[in-house]
C-alpha positions as CSV (number, residue, x, y, z in Angstrom):
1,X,-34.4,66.3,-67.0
2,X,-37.6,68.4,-68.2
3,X,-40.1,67.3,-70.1
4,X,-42.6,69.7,-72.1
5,X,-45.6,68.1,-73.3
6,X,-48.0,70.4,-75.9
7,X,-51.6,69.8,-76.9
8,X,-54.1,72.1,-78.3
9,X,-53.0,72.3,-82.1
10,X,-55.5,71.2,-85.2
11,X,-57.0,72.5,-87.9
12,X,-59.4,75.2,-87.6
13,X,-61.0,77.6,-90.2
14,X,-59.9,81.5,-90.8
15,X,-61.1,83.7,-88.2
16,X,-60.6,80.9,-85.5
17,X,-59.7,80.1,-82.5
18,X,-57.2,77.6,-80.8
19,X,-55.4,77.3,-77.1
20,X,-52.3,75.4,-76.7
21,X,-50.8,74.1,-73.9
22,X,-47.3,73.3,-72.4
23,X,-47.2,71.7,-69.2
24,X,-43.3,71.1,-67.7
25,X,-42.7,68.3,-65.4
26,X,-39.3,66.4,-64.6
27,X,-36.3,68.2,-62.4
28,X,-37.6,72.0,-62.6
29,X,-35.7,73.7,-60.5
30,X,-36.3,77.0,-61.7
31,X,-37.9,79.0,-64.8
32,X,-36.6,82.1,-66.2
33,X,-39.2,82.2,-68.9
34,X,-41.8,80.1,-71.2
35,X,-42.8,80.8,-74.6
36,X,-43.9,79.8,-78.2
37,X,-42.0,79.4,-81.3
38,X,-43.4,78.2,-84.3
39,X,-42.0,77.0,-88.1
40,X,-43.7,77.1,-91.2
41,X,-42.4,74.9,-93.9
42,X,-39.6,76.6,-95.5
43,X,-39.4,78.9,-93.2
44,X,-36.7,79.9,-90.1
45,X,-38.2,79.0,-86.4
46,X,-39.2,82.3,-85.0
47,X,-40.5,83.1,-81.5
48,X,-43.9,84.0,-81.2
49,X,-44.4,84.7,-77.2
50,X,-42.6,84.7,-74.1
51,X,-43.4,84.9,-70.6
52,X,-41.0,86.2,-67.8
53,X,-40.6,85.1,-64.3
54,X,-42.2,88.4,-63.5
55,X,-45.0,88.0,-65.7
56,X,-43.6,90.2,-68.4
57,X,-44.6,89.4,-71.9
58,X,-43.4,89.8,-75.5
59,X,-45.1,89.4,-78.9
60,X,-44.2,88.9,-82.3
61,X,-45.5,92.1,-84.2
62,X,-47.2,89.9,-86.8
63,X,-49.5,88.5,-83.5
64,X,-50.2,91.7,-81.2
65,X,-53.9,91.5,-80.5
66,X,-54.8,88.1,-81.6
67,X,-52.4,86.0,-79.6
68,X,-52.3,85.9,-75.6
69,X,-49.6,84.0,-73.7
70,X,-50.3,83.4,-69.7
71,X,-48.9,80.9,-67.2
72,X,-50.3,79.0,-64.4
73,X,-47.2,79.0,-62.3
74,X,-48.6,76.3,-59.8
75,X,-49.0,73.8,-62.8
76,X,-45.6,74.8,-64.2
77,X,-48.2,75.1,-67.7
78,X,-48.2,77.9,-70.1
79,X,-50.9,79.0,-72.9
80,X,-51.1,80.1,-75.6
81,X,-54.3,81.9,-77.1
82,X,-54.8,82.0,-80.8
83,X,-57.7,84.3,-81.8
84,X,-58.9,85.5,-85.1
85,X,-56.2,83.0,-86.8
86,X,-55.0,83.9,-89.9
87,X,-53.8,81.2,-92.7
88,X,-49.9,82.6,-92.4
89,X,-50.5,81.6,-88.9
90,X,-50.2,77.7,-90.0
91,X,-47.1,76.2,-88.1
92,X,-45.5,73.7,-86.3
93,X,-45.3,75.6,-82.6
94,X,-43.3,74.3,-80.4
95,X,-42.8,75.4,-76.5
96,X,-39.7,76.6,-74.9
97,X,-38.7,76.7,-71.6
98,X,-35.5,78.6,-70.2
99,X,-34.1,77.2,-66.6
100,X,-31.2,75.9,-66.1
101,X,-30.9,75.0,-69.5
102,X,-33.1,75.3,-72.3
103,X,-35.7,72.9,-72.9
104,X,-38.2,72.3,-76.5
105,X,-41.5,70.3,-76.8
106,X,-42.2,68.2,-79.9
107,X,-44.2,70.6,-81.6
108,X,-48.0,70.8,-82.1
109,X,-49.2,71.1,-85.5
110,X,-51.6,74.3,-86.5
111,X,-53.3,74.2,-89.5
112,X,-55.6,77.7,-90.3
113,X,-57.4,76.9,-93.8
114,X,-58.5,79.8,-95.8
């Protein structure tokens, strides 16, 4: 089993910054990819960033140039950099890792007040 534990969600002000985290531990045996999805109330889960084995990464349009995703491979940990946050940006994010199987967090909460 894989456990994904987040921290790094709050409440921060417009034009803000936050960092999550996602750190795996349990029986990884190998990982295809890590990423970010988040869900606002009412609203559909949607992915926000992923990061490939090879280091490849992908962005929601609505976050190019705010948002940075990285990995520390050696920690089995994944970021996420939230920059210039927006209010629409407020969200439940949850990690996702993609092994052998798929594998969520809980969910941090991230609250952007205008």
């Amino acid at each position: 089993q894989v456990q994904l534990v987040e921290s790094g969600g709050g409440l921060v002000q417009a034009g803000g910054s936050l960092r999550l985290s996602c750190a795996a531990s349990g029986s990884i045996f190998s990982i295809n990819a890590m990423g970010w999805y988040r869900q606002a109330p009412g609203k559909q889960r949607e992915l926000v960033a992923v990061i490939r084995s090879g280091g490849r990464t992908n962005y929601v349009d609505s976050v190019k140039g705010r948002f940075t995703i990285s990995r520390d491979n050696a920690k089995n940990t994944v970021y996420l950099q939230m920059n210039s946050l927006k209010p629409e940006d407020t969200a439940v994010y949850y990690c996702h890792l993609i092994g052998s199987s798929d594998y969520w967090g809980q969910g941090t909460q991230v609250t952007v007040s205008s």
